[in-house]
N, C-alpha and C positions, 0 to 999 in steps of 0.2 A: 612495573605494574602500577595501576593509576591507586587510588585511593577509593572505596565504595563510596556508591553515591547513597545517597537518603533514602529509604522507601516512600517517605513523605516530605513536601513538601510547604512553606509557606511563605507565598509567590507575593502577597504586598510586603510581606516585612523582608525575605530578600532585596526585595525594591528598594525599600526605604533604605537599607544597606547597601545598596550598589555591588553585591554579591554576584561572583562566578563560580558555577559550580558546573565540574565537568569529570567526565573516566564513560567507564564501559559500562552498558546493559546487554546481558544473555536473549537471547531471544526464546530461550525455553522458556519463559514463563511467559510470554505472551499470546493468551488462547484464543483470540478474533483473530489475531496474525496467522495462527496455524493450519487455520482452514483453508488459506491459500499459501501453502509453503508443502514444498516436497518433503525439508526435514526443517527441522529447529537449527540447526548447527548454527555458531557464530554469534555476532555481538554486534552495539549499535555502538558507535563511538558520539558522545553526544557534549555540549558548552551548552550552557546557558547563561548571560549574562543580562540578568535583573539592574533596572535602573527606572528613574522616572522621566517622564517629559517637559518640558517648558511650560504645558498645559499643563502639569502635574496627574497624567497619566501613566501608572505605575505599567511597563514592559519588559518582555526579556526578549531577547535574540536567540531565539534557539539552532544552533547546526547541528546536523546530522549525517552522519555516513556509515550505512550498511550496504554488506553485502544480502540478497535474500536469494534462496532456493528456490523456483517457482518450478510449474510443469505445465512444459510448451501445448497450446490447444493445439496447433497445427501437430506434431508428433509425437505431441505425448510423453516426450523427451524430456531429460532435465535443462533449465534454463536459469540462470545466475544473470541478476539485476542489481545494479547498482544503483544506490539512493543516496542520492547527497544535496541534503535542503537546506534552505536557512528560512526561518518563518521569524514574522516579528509580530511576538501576542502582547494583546492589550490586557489588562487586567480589569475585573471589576466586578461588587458584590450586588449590584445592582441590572437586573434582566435587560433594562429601558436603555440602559447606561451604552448598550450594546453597538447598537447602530453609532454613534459617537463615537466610539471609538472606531471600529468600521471606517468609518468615513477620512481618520487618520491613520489609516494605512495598515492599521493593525486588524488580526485577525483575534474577535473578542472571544475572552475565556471568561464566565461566568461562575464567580466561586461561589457555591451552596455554605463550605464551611470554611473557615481561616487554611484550611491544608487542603493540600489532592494528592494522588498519588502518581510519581512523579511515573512509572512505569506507562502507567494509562495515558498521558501527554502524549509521552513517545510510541506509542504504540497508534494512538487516534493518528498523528503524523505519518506512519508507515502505511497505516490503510489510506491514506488518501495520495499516496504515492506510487500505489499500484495500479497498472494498467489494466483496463477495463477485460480486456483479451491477450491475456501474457502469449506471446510469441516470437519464434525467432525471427530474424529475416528470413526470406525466401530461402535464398541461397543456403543460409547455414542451416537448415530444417534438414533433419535425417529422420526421413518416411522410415516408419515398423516395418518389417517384412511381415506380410502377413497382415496390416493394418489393412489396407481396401485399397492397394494399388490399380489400377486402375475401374475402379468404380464408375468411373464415367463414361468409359469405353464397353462395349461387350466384350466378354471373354469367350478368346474361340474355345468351341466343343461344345459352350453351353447353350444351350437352345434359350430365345426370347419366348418369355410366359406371355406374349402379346401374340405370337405368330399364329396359333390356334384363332383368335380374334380374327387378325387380318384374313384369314384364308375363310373363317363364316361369311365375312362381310363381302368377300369376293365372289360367294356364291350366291347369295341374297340380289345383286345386282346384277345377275344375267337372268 
């Protein structure tokens, strides 16, 4: 079993320490993740390794790999996605500072205070790792009985609520 991670972190003085910190985060506690998740079950396995740049740009390499529960829009089905990122964030206390680092490859994180919390990092990264329309392939999609199988087609027995229409309009024209 790994060792807990921080609740909080503080992302220039890890830098300035060339600090890795890594183990598991639950995903129960993460509540903007939850509104797209079937259940909470499992855990993010996550490194972060803080260090500065040649520019003296304080970053960390973040990886990530979870598994997440999602539910498929095509059936409504359960669907398990696999997330495995590596983002490399810039650091910096400064708003303007932002673009700058941008421009060096980093994706800028703007600290309000010396700490953040390290859960909300990892959590901001999993929503940006969700697909827009969770689904399965084609193939593996298994339709509800009962969902609206053929939908597209008429179903025999059932009378078209238009044919009342058509048969007015047929009569209107002789």
């Amino acid at each position: 079993m790994s060792r807990p991670l921080p609740v909080f972190i503080a992302p220039l003085r890890l830098c300035e320490m060339r600090t890795v910190v890594a183990g598991e985060l639950g995903l129960d506690d993460m509540d903007r993740l939850a509104e797209f998740l079937s259940d909470q079950e499992g855990e993010v396995v996550l490194s972060l390794s803080f260090d500065e740049d040649e520019r003296g740009i304080p970053f960390a390499v973040m990886t990530l790999d979870a598994r997440l529960r999602l539910v498929c829009q095509r059936c409504l089905g359960p669907w398990e996605m696999r997330v495995r990122r590596e983002v490399r964030l810039g650091f910096t206390r400064e708003p303007g500072a932002a673009e700058r680092i941008a421009e060096h490859g980093y994706e800028p994180v703007v600290l309000e205070r010396n700490e953040l919390k390290l859960r909300d990092l990892v959590e901001d990264e999993l929503l940006l790792a969700l697909p827009m329309i969770p689904k399965h392939e084609r193939e593996d999609c298994q339709p509800r009985l009962g969902g609206g199988e053929g939908r597209d087609d008429e179903s025999p027995g059932r009378e078209n609520p238009f044919a009342v229409l058509a048969q007015l309009k047929g009569r209107r024209e002789h």
